[in-house]
GULOLO-490007 format. One record per residue (C-alpha): x, y, z; residue number from 1; residue in three letters. Coordinates in nm, 4 decimals. Example, Ala and Ser with C-alpha at 12.3 -4.5 7.8 and 13.67 -1.06 7.14 Angstrom:
+----------+----------+----------+------+------+
!       px !       py !       pz ! resi ! resn !
+----------+----------+----------+------+------+
!   1.2300 !  -0.4500 !   0.7800 !    1 !  ALA !
!   1.3670 !  -0.1060 !   0.7140 !    2 !  SER !
+----------+----------+----------+------+------+
//
This chain:
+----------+----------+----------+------+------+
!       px !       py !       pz ! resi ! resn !
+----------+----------+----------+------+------+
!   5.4293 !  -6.9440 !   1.0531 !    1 !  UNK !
!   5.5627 !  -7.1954 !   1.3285 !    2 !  UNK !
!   5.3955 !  -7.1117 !   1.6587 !    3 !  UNK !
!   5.3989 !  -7.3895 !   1.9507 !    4 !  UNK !
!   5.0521 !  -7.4981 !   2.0487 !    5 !  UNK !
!   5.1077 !  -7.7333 !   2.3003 !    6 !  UNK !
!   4.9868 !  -7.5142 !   2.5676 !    7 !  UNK !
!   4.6584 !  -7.3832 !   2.3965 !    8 !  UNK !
!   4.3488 !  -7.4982 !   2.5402 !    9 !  UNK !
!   4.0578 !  -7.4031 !   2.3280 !   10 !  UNK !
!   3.6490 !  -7.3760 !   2.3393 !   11 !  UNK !
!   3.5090 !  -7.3597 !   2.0114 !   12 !  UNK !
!   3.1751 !  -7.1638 !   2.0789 !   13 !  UNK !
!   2.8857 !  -7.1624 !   1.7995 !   14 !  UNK !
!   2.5598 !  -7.0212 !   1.8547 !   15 !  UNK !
!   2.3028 !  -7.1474 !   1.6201 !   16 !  UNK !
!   1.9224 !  -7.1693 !   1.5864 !   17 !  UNK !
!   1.7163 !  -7.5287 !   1.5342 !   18 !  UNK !
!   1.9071 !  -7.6591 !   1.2413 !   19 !  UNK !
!   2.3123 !  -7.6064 !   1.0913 !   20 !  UNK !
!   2.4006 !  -7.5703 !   0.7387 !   21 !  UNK !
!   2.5590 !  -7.9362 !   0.6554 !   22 !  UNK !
!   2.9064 !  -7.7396 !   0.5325 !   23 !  UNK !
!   2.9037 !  -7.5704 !   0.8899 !   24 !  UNK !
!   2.8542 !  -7.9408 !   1.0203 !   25 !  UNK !
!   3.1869 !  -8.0292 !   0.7944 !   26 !  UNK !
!   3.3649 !  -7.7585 !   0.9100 !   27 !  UNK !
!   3.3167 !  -7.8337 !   1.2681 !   28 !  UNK !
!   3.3661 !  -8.1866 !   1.2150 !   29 !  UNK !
!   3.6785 !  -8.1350 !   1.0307 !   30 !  UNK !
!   3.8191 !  -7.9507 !   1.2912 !   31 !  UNK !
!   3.7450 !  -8.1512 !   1.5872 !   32 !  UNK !
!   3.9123 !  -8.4128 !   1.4232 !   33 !  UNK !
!   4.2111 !  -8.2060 !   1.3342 !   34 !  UNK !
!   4.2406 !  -8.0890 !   1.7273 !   35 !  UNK !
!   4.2840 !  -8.4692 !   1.8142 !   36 !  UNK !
!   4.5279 !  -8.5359 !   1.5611 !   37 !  UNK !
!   4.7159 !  -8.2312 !   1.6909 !   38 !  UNK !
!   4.6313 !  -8.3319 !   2.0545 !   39 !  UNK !
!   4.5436 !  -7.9896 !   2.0905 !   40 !  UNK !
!   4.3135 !  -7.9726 !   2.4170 !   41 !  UNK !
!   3.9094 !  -7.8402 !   2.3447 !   42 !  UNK !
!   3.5595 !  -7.8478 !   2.4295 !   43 !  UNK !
!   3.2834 !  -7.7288 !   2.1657 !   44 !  UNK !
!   3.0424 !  -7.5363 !   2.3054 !   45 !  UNK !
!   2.7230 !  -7.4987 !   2.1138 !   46 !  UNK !
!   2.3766 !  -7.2766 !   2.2460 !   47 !  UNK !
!   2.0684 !  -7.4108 !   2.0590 !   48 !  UNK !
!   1.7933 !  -7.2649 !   2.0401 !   49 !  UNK !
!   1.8191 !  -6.8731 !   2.1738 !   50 !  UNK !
!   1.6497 !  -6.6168 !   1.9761 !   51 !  UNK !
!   1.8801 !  -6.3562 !   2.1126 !   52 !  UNK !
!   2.2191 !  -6.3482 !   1.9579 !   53 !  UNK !
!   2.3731 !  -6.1435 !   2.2400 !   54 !  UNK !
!   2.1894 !  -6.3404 !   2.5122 !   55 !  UNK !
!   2.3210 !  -6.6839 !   2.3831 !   56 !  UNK !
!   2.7153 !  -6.5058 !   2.3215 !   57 !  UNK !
!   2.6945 !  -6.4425 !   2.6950 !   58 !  UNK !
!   2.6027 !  -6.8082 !   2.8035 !   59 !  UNK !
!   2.8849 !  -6.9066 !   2.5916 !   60 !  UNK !
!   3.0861 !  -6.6859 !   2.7668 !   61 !  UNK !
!   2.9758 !  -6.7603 !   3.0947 !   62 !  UNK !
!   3.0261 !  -7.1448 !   3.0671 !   63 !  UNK !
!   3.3905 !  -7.0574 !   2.9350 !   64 !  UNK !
!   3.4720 !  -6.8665 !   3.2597 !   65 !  UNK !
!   3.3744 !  -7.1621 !   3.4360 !   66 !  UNK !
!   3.5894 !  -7.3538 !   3.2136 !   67 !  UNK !
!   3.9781 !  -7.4119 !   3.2164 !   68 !  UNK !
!   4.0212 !  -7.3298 !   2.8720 !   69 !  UNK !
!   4.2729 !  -7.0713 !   2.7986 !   70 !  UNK !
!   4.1327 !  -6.9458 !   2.4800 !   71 !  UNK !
!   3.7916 !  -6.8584 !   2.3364 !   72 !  UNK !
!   3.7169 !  -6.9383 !   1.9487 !   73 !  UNK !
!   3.3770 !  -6.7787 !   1.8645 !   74 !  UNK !
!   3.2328 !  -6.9190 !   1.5390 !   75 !  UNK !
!   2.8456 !  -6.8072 !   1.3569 !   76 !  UNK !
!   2.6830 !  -7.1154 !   1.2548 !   77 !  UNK !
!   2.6619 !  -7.0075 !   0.8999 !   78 !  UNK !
!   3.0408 !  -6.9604 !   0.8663 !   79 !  UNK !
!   3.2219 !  -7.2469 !   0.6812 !   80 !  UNK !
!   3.6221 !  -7.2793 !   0.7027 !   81 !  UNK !
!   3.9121 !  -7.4922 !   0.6689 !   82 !  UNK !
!   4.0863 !  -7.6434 !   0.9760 !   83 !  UNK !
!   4.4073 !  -7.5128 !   0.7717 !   84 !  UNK !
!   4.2611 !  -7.1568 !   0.8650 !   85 !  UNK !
!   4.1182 !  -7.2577 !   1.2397 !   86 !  UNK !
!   4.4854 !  -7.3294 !   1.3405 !   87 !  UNK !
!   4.5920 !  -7.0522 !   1.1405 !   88 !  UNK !
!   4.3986 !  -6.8190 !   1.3487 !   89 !  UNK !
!   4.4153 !  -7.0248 !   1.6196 !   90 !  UNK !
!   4.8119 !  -7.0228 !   1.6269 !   91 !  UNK !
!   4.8182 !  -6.6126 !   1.6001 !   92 !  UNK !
!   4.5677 !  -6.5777 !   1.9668 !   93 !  UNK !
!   4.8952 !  -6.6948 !   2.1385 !   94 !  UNK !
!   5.0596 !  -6.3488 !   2.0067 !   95 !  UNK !
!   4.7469 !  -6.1563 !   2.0200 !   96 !  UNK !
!   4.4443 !  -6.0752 !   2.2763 !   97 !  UNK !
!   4.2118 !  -6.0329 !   2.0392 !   98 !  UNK !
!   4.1971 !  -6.1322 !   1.6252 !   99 !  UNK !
!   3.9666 !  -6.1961 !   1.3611 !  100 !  UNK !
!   3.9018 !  -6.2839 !   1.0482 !  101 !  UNK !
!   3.6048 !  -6.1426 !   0.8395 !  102 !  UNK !
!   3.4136 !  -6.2800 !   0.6243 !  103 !  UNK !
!   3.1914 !  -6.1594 !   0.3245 !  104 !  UNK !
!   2.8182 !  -6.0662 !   0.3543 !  105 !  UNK !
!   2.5556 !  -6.2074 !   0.1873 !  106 !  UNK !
!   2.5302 !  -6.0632 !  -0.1371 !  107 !  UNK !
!   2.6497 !  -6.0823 !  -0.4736 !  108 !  UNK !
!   2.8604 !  -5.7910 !  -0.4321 !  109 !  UNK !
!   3.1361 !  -5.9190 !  -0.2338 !  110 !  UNK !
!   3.1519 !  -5.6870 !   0.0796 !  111 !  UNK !
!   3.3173 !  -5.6928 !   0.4263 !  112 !  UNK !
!   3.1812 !  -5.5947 !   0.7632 !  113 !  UNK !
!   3.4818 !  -5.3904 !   0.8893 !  114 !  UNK !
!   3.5875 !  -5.1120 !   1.0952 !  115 !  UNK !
!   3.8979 !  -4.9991 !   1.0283 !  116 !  UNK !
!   4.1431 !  -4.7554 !   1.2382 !  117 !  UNK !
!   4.2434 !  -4.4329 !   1.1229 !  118 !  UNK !
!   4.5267 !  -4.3507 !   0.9483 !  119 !  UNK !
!   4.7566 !  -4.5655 !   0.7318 !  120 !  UNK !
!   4.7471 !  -4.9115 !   0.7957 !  121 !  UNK !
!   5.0818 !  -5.1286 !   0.8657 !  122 !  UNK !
!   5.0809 !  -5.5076 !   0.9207 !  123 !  UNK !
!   5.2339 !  -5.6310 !   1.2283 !  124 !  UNK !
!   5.5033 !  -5.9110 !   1.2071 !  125 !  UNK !
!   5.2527 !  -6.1480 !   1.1568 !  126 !  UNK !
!   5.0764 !  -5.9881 !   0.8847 !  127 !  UNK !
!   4.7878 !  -5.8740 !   1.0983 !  128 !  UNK !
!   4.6088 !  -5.5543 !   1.0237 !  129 !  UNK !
!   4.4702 !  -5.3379 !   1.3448 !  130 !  UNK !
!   4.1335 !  -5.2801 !   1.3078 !  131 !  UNK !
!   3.8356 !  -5.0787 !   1.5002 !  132 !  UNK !
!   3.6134 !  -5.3663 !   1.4521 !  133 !  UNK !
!   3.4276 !  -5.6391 !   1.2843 !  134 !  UNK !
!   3.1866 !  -5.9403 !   1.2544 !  135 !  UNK !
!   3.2625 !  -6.1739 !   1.5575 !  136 !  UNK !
!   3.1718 !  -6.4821 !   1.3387 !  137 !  UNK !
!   3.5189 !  -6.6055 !   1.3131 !  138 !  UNK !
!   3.7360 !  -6.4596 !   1.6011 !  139 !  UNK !
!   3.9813 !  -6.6066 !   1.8645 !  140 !  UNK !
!   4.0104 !  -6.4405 !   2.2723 !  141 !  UNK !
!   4.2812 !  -6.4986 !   2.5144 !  142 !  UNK !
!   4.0976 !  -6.5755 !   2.8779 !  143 !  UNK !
!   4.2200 !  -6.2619 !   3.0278 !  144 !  UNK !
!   4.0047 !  -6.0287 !   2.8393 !  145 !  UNK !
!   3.6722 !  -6.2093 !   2.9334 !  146 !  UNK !
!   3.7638 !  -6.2065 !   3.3009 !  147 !  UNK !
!   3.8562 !  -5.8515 !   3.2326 !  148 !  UNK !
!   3.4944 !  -5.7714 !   3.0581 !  149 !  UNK !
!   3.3288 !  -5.9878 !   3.3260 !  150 !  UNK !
!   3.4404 !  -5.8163 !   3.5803 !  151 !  UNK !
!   3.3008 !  -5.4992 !   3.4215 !  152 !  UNK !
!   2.9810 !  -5.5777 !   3.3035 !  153 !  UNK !
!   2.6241 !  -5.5361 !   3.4357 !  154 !  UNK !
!   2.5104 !  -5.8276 !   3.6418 !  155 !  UNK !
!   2.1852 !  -5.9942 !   3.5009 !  156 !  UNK !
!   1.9643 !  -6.2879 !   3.5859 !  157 !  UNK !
!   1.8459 !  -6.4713 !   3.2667 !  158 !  UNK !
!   1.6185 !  -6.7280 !   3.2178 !  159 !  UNK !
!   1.8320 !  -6.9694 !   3.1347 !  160 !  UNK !
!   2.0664 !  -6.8884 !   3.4383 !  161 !  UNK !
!   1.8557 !  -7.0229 !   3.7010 !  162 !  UNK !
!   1.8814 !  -6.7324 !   3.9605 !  163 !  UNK !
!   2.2541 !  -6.6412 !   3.8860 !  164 !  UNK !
!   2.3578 !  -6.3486 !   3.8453 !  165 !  UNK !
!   2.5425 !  -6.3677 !   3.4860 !  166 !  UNK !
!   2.8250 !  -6.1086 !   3.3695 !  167 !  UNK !
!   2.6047 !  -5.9754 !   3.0643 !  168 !  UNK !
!   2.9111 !  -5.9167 !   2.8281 !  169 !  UNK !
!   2.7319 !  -5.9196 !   2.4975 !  170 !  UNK !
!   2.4607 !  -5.6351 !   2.4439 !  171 !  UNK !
!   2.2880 !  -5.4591 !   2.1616 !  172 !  UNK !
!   2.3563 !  -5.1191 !   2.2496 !  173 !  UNK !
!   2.4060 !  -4.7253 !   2.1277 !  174 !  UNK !
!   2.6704 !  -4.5194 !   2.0375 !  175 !  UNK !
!   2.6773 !  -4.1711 !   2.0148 !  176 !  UNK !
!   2.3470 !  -4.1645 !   1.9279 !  177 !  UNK !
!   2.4154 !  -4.4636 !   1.6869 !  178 !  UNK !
!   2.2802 !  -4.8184 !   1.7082 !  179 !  UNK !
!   2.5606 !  -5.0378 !   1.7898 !  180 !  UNK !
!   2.5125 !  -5.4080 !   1.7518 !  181 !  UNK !
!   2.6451 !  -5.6519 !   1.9783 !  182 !  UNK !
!   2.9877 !  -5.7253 !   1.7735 !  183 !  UNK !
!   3.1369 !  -5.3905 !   1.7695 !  184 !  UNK !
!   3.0060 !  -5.3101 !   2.1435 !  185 !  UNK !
!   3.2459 !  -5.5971 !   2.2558 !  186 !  UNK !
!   3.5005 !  -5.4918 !   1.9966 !  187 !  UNK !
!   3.4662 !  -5.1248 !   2.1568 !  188 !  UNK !
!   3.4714 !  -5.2931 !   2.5465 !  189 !  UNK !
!   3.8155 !  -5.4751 !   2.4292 !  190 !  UNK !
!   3.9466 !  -5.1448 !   2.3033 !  191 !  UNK !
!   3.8138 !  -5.0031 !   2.6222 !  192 !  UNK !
!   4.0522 !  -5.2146 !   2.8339 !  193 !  UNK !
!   4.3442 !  -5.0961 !   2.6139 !  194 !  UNK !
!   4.3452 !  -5.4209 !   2.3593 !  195 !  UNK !
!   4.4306 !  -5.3616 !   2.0419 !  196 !  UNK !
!   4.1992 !  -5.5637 !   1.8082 !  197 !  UNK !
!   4.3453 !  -5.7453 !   1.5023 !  198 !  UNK !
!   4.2478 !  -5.8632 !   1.1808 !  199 !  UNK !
!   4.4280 !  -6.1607 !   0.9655 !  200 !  UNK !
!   4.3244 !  -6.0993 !   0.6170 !  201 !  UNK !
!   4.4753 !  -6.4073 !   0.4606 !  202 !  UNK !
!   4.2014 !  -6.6354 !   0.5822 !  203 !  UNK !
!   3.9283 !  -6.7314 !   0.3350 !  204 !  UNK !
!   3.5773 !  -6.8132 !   0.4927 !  205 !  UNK !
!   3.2180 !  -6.8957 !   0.4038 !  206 !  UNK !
!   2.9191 !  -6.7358 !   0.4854 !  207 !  UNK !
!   2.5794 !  -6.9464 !   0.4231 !  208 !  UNK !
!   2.2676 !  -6.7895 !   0.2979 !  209 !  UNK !
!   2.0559 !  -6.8362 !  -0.0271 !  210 !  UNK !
!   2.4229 !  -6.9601 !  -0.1432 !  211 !  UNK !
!   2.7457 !  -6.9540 !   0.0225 !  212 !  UNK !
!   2.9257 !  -6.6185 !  -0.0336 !  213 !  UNK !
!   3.3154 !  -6.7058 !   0.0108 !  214 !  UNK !
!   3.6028 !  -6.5141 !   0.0097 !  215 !  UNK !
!   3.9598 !  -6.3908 !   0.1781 !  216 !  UNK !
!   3.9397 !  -5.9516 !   0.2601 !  217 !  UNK !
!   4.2997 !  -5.9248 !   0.0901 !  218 !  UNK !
!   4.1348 !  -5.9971 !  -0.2192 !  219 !  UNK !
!   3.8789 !  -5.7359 !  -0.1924 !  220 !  UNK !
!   4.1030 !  -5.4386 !  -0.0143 !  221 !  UNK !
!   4.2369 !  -5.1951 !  -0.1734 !  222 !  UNK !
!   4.6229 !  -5.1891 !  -0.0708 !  223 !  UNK !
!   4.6439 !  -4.8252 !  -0.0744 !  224 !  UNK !
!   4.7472 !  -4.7489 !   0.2420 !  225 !  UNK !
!   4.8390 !  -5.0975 !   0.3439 !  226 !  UNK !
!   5.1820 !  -5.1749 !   0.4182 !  227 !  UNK !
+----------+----------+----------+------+------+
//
């Protein structure tokens, strides 16, 4: 896959508690390094500290509005990947709004956090599945859609915001009478805005817990269905 970068600029966003998982530290570090070799443009934007996932995913999203980065690269800080897969994913957010990668849960069993759309499922030309939804751990955004969801979303003061009033973006929420976490409600606000949401199944990430749990969806699908 040959895609020209030169005009990406990227902010690598991780939200993480007091401490990171030294393989999410040599994941990051990896990739930094990689970006310079590449003389790709970024900033890495990290939010220490905040209890509240979706509170800490808006900040992130707030400083990148006030950025001039053209691109948003969300990352968990208990994911672990390969720059070969960053760029990978990277590379395909110049031909699509908004796509992931998922990753497996922590378990034993190896599972996937995905929604997937109905009906029969056909890759595009990049071998990206559509999808309904998934975990936002490892998942690239063109500007335009935050600007779009911005300019929708409540305005909210938070403590960290000193008075302003921030474009609350991320929220834990419901769904026909469902709880709806804070991933798919800004999978469902893309959708909303008529964005197809997109899934590269080739990539193979880690997730840290007890262990890390690693692992690529294409190996765990079942291709029934898939073309």
């Amino acid at each position: 896959m040959e895609i020209n970068l030169k005009n990406v600029e990227v902010m690598i966003a991780v939200p993480c508690g007091a401490t990171l998982n030294w393989k999410t530290v040599q994941s990051i570090v990896e990739t930094c390094i990689g970006l310079k070799q590449e003389q790709i443009k970024f900033i890495f934007q990290m939010v220490a500290g905040c209890s509240i996932v979706e509170h800490a995913r808006t900040q992130v999203c707030n400083t990148f509005l006030k950025s001039d980065m053209n691109t948003l690269f969300m990352i968990d800080s208990d994911m672990t990947w390969t720059f070969k897969d960053f760029i990978r994913l990277l590379a395909l957010s110049t031909k699509m709004e908004v796509v992931s990668a998922a990753y497996p849960a922590k378990n034993d069993k190896k599972t996937f956090l995905l929604k997937g759309c109905e009906g029969t499922l056909k890759t595009n030309e990049y071998g990206c599945l559509p999808i309904g939804g998934v975990g936002l751990g490892f998942t690239a955004v063109q500007r335009k859609v935050i600007e779009q969801l911005a300019e929708k979303a409540e305005k909210v003061i938070f403590p960290w915001s000193k008075g302003e009033r921030i474009p609350y973006i991320f929220r834990c929420d419901t769904s026909g009478g469902e709880a709806r976490g804070e991933d798919m409600a800004f999978f469902d606000d893309c959708k909303d805005l008529g964005y197809q949401l997109w899934l590269d199944p080739e990539i193979n990430l880690g997730h840290v817990g007890m262990k890390e749990y690693t692992g690529a969806i294409k190996d765990a699908m079942t291709m029934k269905g898939v073309s």
